[in-house]
C-alpha positions in Angstrom: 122.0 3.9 -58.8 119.0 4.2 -61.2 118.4 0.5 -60.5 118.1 1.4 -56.8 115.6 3.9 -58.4 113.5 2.3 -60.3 113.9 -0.4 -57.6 112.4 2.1 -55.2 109.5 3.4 -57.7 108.4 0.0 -58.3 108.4 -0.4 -54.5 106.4 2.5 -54.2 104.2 1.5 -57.3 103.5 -2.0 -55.2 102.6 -0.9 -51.6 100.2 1.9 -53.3 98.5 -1.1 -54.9 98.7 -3.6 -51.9 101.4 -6.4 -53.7 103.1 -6.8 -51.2 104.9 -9.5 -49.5 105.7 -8.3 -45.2 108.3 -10.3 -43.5 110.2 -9.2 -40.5 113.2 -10.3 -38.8 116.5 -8.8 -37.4 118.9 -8.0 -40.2 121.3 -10.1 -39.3 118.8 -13.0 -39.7 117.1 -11.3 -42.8 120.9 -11.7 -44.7 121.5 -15.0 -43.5 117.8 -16.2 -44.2 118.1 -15.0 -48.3 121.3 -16.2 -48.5 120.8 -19.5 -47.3 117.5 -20.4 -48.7 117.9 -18.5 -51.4 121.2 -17.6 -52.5 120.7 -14.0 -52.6 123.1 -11.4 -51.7 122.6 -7.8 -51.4 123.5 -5.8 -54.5 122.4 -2.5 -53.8 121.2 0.2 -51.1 119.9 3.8 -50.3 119.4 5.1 -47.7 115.4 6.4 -47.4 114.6 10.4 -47.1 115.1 11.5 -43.7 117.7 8.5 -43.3 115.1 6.4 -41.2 115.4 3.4 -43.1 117.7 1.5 -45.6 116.0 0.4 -48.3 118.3 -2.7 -50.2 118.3 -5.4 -52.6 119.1 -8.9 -52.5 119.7 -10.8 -55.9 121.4 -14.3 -57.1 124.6 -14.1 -58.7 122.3 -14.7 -62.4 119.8 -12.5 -61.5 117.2 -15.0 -61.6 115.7 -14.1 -57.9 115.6 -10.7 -56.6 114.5 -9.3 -53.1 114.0 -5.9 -52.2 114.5 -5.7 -48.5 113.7 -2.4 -45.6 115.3 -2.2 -42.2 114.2 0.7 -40.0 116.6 2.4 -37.2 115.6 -0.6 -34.9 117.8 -3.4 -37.3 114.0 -4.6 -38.3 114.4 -5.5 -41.5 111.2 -6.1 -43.9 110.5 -8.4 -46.9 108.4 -6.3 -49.5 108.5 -7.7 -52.7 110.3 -10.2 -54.1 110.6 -11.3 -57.8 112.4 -12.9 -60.5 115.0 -12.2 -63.5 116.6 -8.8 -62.2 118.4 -6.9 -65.0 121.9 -4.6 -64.5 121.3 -1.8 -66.8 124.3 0.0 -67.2 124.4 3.4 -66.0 126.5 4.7 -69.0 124.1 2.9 -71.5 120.4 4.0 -69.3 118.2 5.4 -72.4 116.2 7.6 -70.3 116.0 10.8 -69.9 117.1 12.2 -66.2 114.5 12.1 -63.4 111.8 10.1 -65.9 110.7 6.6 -64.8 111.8 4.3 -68.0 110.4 0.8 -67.8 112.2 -0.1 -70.8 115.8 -1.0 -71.9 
């Protein structure tokens, strides 16, 4: 869960900024398309406040490509932002402090 948040604050981080990548396709298509040409699966998922959208992310088995996917009430899902070497933290073992944004681990 508090890589789905720091997934999410990073998200927010990027569109503030404009580093973003926008990609659209049915979600059906969106799942088959990362894991076909990119062997990513999705690993996590929230739903957004006001449960309009479903915010997810798509990783390889290693980590080593990461996707962070949106798909609105339509089934539209949404590229915006992709990356590499995506790191599990362990909940149990998350040095941060509840509700602070820790980039570090």
């Amino acid at each position: 869960m508090r890589n789905l948040v720091f997934a999410f604050s990073l998200l927010c981080a990027l569109l503030l900024t404009g580093v973003v990548l926008a990609q659209s396709a049915p979600r059906s298509e969106m799942v088959e398309a990362l894991a076909k040409d990119h062997g990513e699966r999705p690993v996590a998922w929230g739903l957004a406040t006001g449960n309009q959208m479903v915010i997810e992310v798509f990783r390889t088995r290693n980590g080593s490509k990461w996707t962070i996917v949106v798909t609105d009430r339509s089934n539209q899902s949404t590229i915006v932002v992709f990356g590499a070497n995506w790191v599990d933290t362990p909940f149990k073992d998350f040095p941060c402090s509840p509700g602070s944004l820790c980039l570090e681990h």
